[in-house]
LUMZAMI-274019 format. One record per residue (C-alpha): residue number from 0; z negated, x negated, y. Coordinates in Angstrom, 1 decimal, decimal comma. Last residue first. Example, Ala and Ser with C-alpha at 12.3 -4.5 7.8 and 13.67 -1.06 7.14 Angstrom:
BEGIN
+-----+--------+--------+--------+
! pos !     pz !     px !     py !
+-----+--------+--------+--------+
!   1 !   -7,1 !  -13,7 !   -1,1 !
!   0 !   -7,8 !  -12,3 !   -4,5 !
+-----+--------+--------+--------+
end
This chain:
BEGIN
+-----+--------+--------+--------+
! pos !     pz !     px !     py !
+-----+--------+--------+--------+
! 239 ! -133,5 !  -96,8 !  117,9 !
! 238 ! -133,8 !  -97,1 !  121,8 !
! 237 ! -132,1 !  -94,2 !  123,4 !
! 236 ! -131,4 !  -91,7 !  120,2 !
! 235 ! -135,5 !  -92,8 !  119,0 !
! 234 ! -136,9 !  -92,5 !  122,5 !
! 233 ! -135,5 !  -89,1 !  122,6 !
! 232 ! -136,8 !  -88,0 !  119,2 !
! 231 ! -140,4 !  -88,9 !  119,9 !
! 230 ! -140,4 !  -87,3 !  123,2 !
! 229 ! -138,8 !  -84,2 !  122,0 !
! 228 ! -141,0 !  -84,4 !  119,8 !
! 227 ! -144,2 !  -85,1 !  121,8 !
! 226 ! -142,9 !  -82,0 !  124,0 !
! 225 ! -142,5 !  -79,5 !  120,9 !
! 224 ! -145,8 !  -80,8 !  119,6 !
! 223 ! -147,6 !  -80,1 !  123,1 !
! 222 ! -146,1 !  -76,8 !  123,6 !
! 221 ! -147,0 !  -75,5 !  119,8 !
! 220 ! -150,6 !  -76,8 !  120,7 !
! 219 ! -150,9 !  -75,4 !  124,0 !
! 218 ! -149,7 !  -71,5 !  122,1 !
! 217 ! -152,0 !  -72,2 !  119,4 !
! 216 ! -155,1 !  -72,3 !  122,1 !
! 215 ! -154,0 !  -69,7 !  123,4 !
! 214 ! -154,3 !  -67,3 !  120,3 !
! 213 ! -152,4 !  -65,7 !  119,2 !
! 212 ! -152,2 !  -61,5 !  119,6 !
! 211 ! -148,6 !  -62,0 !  120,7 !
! 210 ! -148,3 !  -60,6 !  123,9 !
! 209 ! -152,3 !  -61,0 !  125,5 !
! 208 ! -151,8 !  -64,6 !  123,9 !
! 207 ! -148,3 !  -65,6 !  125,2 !
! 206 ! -149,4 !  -64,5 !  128,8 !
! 205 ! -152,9 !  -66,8 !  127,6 !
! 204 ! -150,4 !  -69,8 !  127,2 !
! 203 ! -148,3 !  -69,0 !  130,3 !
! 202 ! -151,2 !  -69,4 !  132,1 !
! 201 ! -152,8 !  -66,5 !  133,6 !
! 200 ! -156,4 !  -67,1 !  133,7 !
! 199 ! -156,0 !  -70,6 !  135,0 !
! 198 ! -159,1 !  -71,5 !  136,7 !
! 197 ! -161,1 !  -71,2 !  133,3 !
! 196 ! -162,0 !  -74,8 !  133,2 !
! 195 ! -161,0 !  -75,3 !  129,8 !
! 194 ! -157,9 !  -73,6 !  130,6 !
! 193 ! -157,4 !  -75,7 !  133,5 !
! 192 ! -157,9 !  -78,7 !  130,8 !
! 191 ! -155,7 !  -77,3 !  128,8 !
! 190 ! -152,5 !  -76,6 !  131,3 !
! 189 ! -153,3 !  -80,5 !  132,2 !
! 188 ! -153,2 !  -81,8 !  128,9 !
! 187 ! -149,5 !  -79,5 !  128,7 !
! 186 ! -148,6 !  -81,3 !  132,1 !
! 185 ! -148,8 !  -84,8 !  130,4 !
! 184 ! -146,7 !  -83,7 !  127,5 !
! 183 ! -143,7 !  -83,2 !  129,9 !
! 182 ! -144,2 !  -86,3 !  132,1 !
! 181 ! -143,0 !  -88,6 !  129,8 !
! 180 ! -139,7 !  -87,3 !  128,5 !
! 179 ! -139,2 !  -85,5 !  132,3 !
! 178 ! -139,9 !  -89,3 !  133,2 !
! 177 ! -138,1 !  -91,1 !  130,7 !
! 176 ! -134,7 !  -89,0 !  131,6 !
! 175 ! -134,8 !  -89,4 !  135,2 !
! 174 ! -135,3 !  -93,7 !  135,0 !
! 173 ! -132,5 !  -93,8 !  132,3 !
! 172 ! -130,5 !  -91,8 !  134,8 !
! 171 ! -131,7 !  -94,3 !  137,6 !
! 170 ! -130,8 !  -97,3 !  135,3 !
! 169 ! -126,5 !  -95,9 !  134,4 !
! 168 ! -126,2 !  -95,3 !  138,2 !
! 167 ! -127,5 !  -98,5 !  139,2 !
! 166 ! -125,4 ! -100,1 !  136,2 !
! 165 ! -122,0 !  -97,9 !  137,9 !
! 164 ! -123,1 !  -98,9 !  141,8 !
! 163 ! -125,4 !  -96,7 !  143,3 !
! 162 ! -123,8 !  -94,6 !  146,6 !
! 161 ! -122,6 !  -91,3 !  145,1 !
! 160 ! -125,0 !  -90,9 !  142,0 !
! 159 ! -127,8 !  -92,3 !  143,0 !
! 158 ! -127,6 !  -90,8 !  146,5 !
! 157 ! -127,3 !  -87,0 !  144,9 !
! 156 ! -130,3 !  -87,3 !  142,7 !
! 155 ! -132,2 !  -87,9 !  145,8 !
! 154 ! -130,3 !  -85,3 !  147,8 !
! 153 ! -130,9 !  -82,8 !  144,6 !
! 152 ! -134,5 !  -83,5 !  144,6 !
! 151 ! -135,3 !  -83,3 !  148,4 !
! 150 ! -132,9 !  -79,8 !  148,3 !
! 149 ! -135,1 !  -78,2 !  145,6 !
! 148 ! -138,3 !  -79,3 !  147,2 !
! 147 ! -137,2 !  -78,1 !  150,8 !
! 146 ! -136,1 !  -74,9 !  148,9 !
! 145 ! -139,5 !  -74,6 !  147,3 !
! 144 ! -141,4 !  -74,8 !  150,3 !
! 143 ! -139,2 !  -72,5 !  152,1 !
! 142 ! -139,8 !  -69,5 !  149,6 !
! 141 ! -137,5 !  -67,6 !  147,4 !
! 140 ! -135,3 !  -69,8 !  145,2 !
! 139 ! -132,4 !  -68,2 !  143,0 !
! 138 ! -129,7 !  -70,1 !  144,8 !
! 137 ! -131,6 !  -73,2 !  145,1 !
! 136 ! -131,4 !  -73,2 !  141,0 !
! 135 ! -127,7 !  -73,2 !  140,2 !
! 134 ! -127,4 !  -75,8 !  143,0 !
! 133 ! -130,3 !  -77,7 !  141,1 !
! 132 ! -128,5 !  -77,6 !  137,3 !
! 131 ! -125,2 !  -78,7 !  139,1 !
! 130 ! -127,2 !  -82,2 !  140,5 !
! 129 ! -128,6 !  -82,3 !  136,8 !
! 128 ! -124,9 !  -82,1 !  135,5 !
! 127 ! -123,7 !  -84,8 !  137,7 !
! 126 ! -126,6 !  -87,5 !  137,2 !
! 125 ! -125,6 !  -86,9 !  133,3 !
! 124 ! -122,1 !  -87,7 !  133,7 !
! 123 ! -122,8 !  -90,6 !  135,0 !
! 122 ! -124,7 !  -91,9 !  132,3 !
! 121 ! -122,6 !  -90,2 !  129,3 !
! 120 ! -122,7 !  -93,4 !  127,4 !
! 119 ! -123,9 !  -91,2 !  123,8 !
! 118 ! -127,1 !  -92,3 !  124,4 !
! 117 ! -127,1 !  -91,2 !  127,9 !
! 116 ! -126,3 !  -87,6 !  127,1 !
! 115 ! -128,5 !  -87,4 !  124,1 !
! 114 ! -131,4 !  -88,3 !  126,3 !
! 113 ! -130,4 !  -86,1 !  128,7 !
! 112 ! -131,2 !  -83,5 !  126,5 !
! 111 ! -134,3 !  -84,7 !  124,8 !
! 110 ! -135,4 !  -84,9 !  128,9 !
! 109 ! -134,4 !  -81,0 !  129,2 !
! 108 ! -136,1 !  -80,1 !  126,3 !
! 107 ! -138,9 !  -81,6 !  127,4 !
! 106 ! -138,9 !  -80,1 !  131,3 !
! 105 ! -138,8 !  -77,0 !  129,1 !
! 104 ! -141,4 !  -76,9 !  127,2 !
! 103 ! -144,4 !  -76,2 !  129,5 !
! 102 ! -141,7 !  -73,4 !  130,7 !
! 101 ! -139,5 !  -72,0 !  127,7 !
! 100 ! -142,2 !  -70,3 !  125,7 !
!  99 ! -142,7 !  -67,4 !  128,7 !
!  98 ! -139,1 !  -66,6 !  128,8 !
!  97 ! -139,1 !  -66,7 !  125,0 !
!  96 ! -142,3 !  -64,4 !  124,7 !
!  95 ! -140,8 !  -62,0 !  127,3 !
!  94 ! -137,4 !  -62,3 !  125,1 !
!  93 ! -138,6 !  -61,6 !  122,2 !
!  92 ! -140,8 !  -58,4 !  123,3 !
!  91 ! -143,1 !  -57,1 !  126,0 !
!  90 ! -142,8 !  -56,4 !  129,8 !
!  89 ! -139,7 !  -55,1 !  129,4 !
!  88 ! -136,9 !  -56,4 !  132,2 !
!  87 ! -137,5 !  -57,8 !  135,6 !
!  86 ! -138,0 !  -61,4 !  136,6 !
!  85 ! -140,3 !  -63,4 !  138,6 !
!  84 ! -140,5 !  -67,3 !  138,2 !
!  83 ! -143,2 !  -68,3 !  140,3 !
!  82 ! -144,4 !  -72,1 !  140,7 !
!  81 ! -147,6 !  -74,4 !  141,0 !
!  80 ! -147,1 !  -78,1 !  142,6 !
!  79 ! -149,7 !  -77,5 !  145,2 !
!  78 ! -147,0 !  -77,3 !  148,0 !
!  77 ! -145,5 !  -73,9 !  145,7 !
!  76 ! -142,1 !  -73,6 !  144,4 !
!  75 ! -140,9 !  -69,8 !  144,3 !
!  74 ! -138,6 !  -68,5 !  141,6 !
!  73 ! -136,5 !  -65,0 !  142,1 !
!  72 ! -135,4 !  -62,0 !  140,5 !
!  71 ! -134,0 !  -62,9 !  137,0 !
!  70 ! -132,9 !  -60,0 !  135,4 !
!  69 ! -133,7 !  -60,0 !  132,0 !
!  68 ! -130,8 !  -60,7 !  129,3 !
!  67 ! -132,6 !  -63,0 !  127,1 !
!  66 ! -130,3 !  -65,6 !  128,3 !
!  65 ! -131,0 !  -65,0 !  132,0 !
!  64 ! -134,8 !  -65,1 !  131,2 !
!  63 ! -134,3 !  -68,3 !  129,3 !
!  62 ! -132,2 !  -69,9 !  132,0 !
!  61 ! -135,5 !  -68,5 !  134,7 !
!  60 ! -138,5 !  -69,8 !  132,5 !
!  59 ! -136,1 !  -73,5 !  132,5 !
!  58 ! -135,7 !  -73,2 !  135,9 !
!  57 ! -139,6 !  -72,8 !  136,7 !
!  56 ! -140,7 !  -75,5 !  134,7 !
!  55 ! -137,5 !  -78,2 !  135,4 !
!  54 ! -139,2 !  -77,7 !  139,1 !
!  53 ! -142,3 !  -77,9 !  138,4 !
!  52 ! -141,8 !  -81,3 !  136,8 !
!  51 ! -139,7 !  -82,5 !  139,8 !
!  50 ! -142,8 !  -81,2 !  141,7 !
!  49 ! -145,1 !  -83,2 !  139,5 !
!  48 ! -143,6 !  -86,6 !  140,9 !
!  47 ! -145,3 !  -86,4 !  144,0 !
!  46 ! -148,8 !  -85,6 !  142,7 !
!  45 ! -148,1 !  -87,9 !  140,5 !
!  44 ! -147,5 !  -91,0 !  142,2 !
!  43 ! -150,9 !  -91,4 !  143,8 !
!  42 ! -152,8 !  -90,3 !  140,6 !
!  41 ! -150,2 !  -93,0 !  138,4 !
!  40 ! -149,8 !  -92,2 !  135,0 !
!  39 ! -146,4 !  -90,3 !  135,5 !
!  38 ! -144,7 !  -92,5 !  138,0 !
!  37 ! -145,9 !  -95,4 !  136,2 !
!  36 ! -144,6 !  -94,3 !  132,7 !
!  35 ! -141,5 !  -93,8 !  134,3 !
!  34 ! -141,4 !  -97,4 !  135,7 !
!  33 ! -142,5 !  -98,6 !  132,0 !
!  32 ! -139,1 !  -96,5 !  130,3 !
!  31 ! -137,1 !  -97,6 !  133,2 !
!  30 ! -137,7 ! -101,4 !  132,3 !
!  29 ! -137,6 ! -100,4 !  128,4 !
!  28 ! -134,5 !  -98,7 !  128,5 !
!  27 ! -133,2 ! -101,7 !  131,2 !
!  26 ! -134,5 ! -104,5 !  129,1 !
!  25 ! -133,0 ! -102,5 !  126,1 !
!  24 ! -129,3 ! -103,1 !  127,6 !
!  23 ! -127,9 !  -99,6 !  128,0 !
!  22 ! -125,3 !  -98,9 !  125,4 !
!  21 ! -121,5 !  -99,5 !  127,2 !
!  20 ! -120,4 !  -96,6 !  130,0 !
!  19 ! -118,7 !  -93,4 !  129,3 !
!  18 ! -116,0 !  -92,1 !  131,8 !
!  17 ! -116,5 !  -88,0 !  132,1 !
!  16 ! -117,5 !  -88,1 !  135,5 !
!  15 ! -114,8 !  -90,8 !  136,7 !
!  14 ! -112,6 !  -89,1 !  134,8 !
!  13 ! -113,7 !  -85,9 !  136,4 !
!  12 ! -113,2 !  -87,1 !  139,8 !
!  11 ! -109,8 !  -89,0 !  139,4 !
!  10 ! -108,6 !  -85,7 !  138,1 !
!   9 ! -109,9 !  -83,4 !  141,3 !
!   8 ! -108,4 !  -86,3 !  143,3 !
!   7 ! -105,0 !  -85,9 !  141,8 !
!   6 ! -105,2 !  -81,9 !  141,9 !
!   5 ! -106,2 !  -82,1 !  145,5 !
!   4 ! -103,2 !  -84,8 !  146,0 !
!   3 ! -100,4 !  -82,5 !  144,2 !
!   2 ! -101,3 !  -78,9 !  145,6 !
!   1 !  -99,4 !  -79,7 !  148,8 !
!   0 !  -96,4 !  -80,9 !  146,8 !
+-----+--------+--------+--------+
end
C-alpha cells in the first residue's frame, strides 16, 4: 500500500510526458520560427542567447567524448560566451576528431533532434528531455560562471514546462528548437570570421587541421553544411 500512490503519481507523470499533442498550427511554427530568428539576428539579444548555444557546444564535445570512450574531465562556461571541454584519452585518433567534430555541430544536431520530437507531437516530452540533458551537464561543470548559466537555462526551461499551459508548452518548445536550428549556422560565420582575424588560433577547426592534415577551412565548411542541413531538414519535418 505505501508503494501504491508514488507509483500512481510516477504513472500520471510519464503519461503526461509521453502524451502527444495535435500538429502545431503553422501560425505558431512560423510565429516561433520569426521570434527565433529575432533572438539570433538581434546584437542585443545575442549576446544573451549565445550562452544557450555554448552550452549545446560544450555538451555535445563532452557526449562525444563519453562515446568515444575518453574520460571526460570537466566543461567550463565562460561570461564571454567561450567554453572548455577537457577530457583525457589519446591526443590523436577517431575519437579526438569526433570529439572535436561534434561542437559547431552539435547545437544542430540537437535542434534536427527536437525537431523530430515536436513533429511527431512529442512537445512536452521534448521540454523534459532537454531539462534531463542540463542535469547531466551541471554535473560535469567546473566554474561558477558556467554553473549559474547552466542552472539559469534549466530554471527557464523548467517554468515552461511546469507552469505553461499544454499550447504554451507546445510554442516555447517550438521557440527552443528554431533557435538551436537558427543559431547553429550563425556561430560557424562567427568561428570564420575569428579565423579570419586570426584571434582564434585554436578553434576546433584548426584542432581538426593540426589532426587531420585538412585544412581548416574544409573543416568550417563541413560544419556549416551539416548545420544548414540540419536546418533545412528540420524545417521540412515541422513545416513540410
Amino acid at each position: 500500500m505505501r508503494l501504491t500512490r508514488p507509483v500512481e503519481l510516477l504513472g500520471r507523470f510519464w503519461t503526461q510526458v509521453t502524451a502527444t499533442v495535435p500538429d502545431l498550427p503553422s501560425t505558431m511554427l512560423l510565429g516561433t520560427a520569426a521570434a527565433a530568428a529575432l533572438l539570433v539576428v538581434s546584437p542585443v539579444l545575442w549576446r544573451i542567447t549565445r550562452h544557450v548555444v555554448t552550452i549545446a557546444h560544450e555538451g555535445a564535445h563532452g557526449a562525444v567524448a563519453l562515446a568515444a570512450g575518453r574520460r571526460l574531465s570537466g566543461i567550463r562556461l565562460h561570461s564571454d560566451t567561450s567554453g572548455l571541454t577537457v577530457s583525457a584519452g589519446r591526443p590523436t585518433g577517431l575519437g579526438m576528431v569526433l570529439t572535436l567534430f561534434a561542437g559547431y555541430t552539435g547545437p544542430g544536431i540537437f535542434g534536427l533532434g527536437a525537431a523530430a520530437l515536436l513533429a511527431a507531437g512529442h512537445a512536452i516530452g521534448l521540454l523534459w528531455a532537454l531539462l534531463v540533458l542540463l542535469a547531466l551537464l551541471l554535473v560535469q561543470i567546473r566554474n561558477w560562471y558556467g554553473l549559474w548559466s547552466v542552472l539559469a537555462t534549466g530554471a527557464v526551461v523548467f517554468a515552461g514546462t511546469w507552469w505553461l499551459p499544454p499550447e504554451g508548452q507546445a510554442a516555447f518548445a517550438a521557440l527552443a528548437t528554431w533557435f538551436l536550428l537558427l543559431a547553429a549556422p550563425r556561430t560557424v560565420l562567427e568561428l570564420q570570421r575569428s579565423r579570419r582575424r586570426r584571434t582564434a588560433p585554436d578553434s576546433d577547426a584548426d584542432q581538426l587541421a593540426r589532426l587531420t592534415r585538412v585544412p581548416g577551412l574544409f573543416w568550417v565548411g563541413v560544419f556549416l553544411v551539416v548545420d544548414v542541413g540540419a536546418l533545412l531538414l528540420g524545417g521540412y519535418w515541422l513545416l513540410g
